[in-house]
Phi, psi and omega in degrees: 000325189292330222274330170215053182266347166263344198274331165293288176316330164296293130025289194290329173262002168269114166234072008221110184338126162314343202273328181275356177255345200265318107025276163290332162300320173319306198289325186269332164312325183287308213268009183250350215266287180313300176318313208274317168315317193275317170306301190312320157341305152287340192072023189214135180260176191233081188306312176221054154298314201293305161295343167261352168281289173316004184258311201286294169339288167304309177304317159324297143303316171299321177310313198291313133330317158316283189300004174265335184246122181239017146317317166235188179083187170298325173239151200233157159236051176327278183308305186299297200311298188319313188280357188295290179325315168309321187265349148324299197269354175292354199262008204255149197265156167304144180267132188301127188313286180347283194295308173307327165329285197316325198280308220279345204085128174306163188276171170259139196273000000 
């Protein structure tokens, strides 16, 4: 359980390199770059061939961005913290009767 409730916490304060965002605009200028060379070609453009590369591209990035803060954005991860917590207070020890006396007060004589 510690191992991987700290692999969360890495997981959460770890965020995605520059060299790799940077990586990605390369890639996708290039693969936009290329896409446009193979259209031009016919001398006809394909709106919406063109659009849907700009769609599968874009999502893509934005997915990959998504997953670095996932505090926010579209995908959340709501539901894992929530079940963590839960298994937090199931985890907190019982209190010993003595000490539930001691809370509740003594009777009165």
């Amino acid at each position: 359980m510690i191992g991987v409730t700290t692999a969360r916490k890495v997981a959460f304060t770890t965020q995605i390199p520059e060299l790799e965002l940077v990586l990605l605009s390369c890639v996708s200028l290039f693969s936009a770059l290329l896409a446009g060379a193979g259209m031009s070609r016919h001398g006809v453009r394909h709106i919406v061939r063109g659009s849907i590369f700009a769609a599968a591209v874009t999502l893509t990035v934005d997915t990959i961005l998504d997953l670095d803060s996932p505090r926010g954005g579209l995908i959340r991860l709501d539901a894992a913290d929530r079940v963590l917590e839960e298994l937090r207070g199931s985890l907190q020890p019982a209190q010993p009767a003595s000490e539930k006396r001691r809370a509740g007060g003594w009777p009165a004589l």
